[in-house]
TITI-649674 format. One record per residue (C-alpha): x, y, z. Coordinates in pm, whole numbers, plus 50000, padded with zeros to 5 digits. Layout:
// residues N
X	Y	Z
...
END
This chain:
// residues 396
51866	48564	54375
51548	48571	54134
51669	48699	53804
51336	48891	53757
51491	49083	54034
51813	49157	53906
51885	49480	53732
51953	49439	53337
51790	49090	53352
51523	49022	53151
51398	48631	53211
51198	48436	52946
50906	48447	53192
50875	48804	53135
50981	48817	52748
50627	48638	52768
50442	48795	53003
50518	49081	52736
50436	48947	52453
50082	48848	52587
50028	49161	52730
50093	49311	52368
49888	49047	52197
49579	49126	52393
49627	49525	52365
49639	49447	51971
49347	49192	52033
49150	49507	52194
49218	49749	51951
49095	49504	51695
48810	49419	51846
48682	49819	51837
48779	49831	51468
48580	49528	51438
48313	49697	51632
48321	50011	51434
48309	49818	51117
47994	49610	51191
47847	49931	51310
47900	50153	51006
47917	49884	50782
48164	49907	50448
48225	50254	50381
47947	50478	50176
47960	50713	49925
47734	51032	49871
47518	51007	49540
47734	51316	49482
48039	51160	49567
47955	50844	49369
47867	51059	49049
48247	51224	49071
48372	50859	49116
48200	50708	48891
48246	51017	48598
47857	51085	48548
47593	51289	48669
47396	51247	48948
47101	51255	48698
47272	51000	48465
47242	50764	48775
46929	50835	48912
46757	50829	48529
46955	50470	48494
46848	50347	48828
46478	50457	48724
46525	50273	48401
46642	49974	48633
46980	49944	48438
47108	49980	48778
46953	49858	49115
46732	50074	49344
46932	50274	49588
46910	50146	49950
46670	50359	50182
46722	50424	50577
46404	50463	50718
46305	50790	50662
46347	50734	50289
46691	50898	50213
46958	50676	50019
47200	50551	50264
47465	50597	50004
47659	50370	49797
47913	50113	49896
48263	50088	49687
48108	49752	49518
47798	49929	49426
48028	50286	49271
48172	50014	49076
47881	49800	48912
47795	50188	48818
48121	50229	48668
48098	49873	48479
47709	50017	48354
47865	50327	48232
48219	50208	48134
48416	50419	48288
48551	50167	48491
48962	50275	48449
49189	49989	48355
49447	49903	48222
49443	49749	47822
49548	49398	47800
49869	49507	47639
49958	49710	47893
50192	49610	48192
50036	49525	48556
50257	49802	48763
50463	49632	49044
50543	49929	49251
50799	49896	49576
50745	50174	49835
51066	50126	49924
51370	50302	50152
51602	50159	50372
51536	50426	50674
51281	50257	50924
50979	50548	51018
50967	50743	50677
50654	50615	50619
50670	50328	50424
50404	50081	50514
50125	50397	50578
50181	50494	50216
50160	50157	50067
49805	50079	50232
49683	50406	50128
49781	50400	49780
49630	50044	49792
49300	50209	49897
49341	50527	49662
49334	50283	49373
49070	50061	49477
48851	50325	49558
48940	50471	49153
48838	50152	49074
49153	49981	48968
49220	49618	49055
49473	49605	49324
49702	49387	49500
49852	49471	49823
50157	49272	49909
50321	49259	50282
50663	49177	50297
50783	49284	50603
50765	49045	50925
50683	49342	51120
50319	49339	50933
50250	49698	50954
50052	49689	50660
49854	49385	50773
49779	49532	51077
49605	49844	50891
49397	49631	50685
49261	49469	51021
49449	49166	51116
49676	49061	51434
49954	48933	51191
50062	48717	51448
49725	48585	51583
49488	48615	51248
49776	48494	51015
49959	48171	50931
50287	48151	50818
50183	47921	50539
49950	48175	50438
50226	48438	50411
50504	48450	50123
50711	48239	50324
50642	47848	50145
50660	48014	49813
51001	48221	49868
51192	47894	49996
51013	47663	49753
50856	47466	50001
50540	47548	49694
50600	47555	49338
50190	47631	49220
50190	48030	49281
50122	48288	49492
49762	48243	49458
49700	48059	49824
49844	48380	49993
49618	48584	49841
49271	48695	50048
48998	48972	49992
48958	49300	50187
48704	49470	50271
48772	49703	49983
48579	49630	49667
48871	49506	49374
49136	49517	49657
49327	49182	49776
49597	49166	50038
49872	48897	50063
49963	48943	50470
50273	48892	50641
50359	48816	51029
50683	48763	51203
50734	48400	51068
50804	48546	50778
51171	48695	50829
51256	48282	50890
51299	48333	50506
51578	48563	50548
51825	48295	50668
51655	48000	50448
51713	48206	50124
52029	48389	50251
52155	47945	50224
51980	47914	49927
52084	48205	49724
52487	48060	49814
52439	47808	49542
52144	47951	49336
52114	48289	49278
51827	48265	49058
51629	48227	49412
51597	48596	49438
51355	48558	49111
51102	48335	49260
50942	48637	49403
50952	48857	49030
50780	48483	48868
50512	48484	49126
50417	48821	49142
50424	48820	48753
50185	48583	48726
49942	48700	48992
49956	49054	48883
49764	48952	48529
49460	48931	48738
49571	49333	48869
49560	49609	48706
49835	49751	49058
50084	49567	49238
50154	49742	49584
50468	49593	49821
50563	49695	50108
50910	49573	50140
51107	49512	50515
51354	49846	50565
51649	49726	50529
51880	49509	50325
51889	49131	50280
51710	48880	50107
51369	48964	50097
51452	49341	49981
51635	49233	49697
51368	48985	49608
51163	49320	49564
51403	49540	49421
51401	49212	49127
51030	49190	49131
50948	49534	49145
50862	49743	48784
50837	50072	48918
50971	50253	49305
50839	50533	49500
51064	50650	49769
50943	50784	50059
51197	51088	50227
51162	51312	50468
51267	51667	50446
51584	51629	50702
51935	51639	50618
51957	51289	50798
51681	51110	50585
51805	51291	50288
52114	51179	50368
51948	50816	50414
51804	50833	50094
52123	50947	49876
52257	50620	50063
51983	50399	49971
52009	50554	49582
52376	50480	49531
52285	50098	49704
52032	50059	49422
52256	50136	49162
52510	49876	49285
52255	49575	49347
52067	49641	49042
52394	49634	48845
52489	49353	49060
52112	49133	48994
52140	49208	48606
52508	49059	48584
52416	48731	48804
52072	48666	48724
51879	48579	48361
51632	48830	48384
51722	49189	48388
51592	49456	48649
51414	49723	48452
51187	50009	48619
50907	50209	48459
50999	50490	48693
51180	50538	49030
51025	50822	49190
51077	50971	49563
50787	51136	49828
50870	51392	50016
50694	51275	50379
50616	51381	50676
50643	51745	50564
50529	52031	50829
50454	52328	50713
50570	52674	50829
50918	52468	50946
51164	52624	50796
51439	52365	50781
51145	52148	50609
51077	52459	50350
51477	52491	50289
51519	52078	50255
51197	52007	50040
51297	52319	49808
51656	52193	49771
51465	51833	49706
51266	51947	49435
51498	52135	49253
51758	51837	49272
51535	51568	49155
51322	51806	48942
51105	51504	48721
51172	51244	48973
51003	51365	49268
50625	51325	49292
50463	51721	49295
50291	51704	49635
50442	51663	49937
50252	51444	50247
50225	51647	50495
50268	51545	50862
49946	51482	51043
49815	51383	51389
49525	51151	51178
49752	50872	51038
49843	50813	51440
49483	50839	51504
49393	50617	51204
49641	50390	51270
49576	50302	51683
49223	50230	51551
49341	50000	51311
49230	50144	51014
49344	50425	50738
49269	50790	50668
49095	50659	50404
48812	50499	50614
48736	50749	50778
48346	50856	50784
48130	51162	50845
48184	51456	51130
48505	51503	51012
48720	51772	51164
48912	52073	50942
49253	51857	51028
49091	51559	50889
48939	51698	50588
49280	51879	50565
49501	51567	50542
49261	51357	50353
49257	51654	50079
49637	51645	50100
49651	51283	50068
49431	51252	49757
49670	51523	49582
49950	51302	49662
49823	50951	49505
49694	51183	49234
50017	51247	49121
50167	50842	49194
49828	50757	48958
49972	50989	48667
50303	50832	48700
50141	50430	48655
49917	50531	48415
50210	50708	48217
50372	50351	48175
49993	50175	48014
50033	50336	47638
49676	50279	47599
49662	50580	47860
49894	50849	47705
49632	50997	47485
49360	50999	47742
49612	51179	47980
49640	51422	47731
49308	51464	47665
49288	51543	48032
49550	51828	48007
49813	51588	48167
50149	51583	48035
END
């Protein structure tokens, strides 16, 4: 009998047949981001919303522009600007010097956006605090750990048709190359934002290291050097880290300076989470009694995600979560919305989004902003050459 005929028989023919047809359904809905893209172009910004980005008046940038510190504004054809693009808010922001940064003497933040529970919302978070920043006009790294490539796919790729495995972590984490992280890193098409992609190859390194780390344990620090080194070139250091535990994880948790936890408000996630807290207690302990270098964290913070509104088991659970973790949970809860699914099957963030937006849209991009509002406090509360400027800005 023909196994592809057989009930609860899956042959190889049709594993394949599979994975094709998913490769060209990913190939299509690239190819309409791609479309979209070279029709709108990079995203652009309002002269009024490059004035509030930039920290200046819209007549401090015209009168520099008419001075020709800055370059003319681009003109569509019936002579209005056609706004600015993230490059061109920031050559204002290097004219004006308000560029934010951080001082040479501060730390690069390497921040995990890490939990153990797949679908909290892990890899969405990490590309749009990636974006947030870049768009503030930090220098940011974005760095995909996870073979399942969520966050590569949001920044536009087919992780497993656009990417290499050499050009993923993979030859540096097994020491197949000893000169950086550097060849893994490639631009966006966010101004000051670089990504370092993943793609399945990548969880090969799972079982290579697992063999190393049996008679080297320092092997779970090769991630902590590279990054290290890279991030002098960022002001941010974004991972997205695979959701669950083995040797890539704990790479992270040893590389990462500072971890933002992402929970929903259910007493299952919660429960997930108080799992994942008393787990990071025992491998940190663990890492700083085996290993040279000890794990420290700037802060370890947790998100309340995927938060509706009006639910009352949500209200109950993200009341009981603030009070409980008081300091140590960011302010603003994300609430759930329909765009990050709409975003996301167009291959592309809440964050690029353009024009004729709807009251939903405007509604969870507003939301959104509060929320990496309150993650930018926290990193610039570890750069000391921040402190006094955050108080200056009525920010504790």
């Amino acid at each position: 009998m023909d196994q592809q005929n057989t009930p609860g028989v899956a042959t190889l023919d049709t594993i394949s047949r599979l994975v094709n047809t998913a490769d060209g359904i990913i190939g299509s809905m690239r190819d309409v981001a791609d479309d979209r893209v070279a029709e709108t172009g990079p995203r652009r910004y309002r002269l009024t919303e490059a004035a509030q980005l930039v920290g200046r008046s819209v007549d401090a940038i015209r009168r520099a522009e008419a001075a020709g510190d800055l370059p003319k504004p681009e003109l569509r054809a019936s002579g209005q600007r056609a706004g600015y693009t993230l490059h061109e808010v920031n050559r204002m922001r290097e004219h004006f010097g308000t560029r934010p940064s951080r001082a040479p003497e501060d730390p690069p933040v390497i921040l995990a956006v890490q939990n153990f529970k797949g679908g909290v919302g892990k890899s969405t978070i990490s590309a749009h605090a990636a974006q947030y920043f870049a768009e503030r006009g930090y220098r940011v790294l974005i760095v995909d750990t996870d073979s399942q490539a969520s966050t590569t796919t949001l920044f536009g790729f087919n992780p497993d048709v656009d990417i290499e495995t050499d050009t993923t972590l993979l030859p540096y984490l097994i020491a197949d190359r000893s000169d950086g992280i550097g060849y893994a890193v490639r631009p966006t098409r966010w101004d000051g934002l670089d990504l370092i992609p993943a793609n399945l190859g990548l969880y090969s390194a799972e079982y290579i290291l697992s063999q190393q780390v049996k008679g080297d344990v320092s092997r779970l620090s090769r991630l902590k050097a590279g990054l290290m080194e890279a991030a002098a070139s960022y002001d941010v250091v974004i991972i997205d880290p695979p959701p669950a535990l083995g040797m890539i994880s704990l790479s992270v948790l040893q590389a990462a300076t500072a971890i933002l936890i992402p929970t929903p408000p259910s007493s299952i996630d919660f429960a997930s989470t108080a799992a994942y807290l008393a787990m990071l207690e025992e491998v940190v302990e663990a890492l700083n009694t085996q290993t040279a270098n000890p794990v420290e964290y700037s802060f370890v913070t947790l998100l309340a995600t995927k938060v509706v509104e009006q639910k009352g088991a949500h209200e109950v659970m993200r009341d009981v979560m603030g009070r409980a973790f008081s300091g140590s949970i960011l302010p603003t809860a994300l609430l759930d919305s329909a765009e990050f699914d709409t975003a996301s099957v167009e291959m592309r963030t809440v964050f690029e989004a353009t024009g004729g937006q709807s009251r939903t849209a405007r509604r969870c991009r507003n939301n959104l902003l509060a929320v990496m509002h309150d993650l930018e406090v926290k990193v610039r509360q570890t750069w000391p050459s921040h402190r006094s400027k955050l108080r200056q800005e009525g920010i504790a």
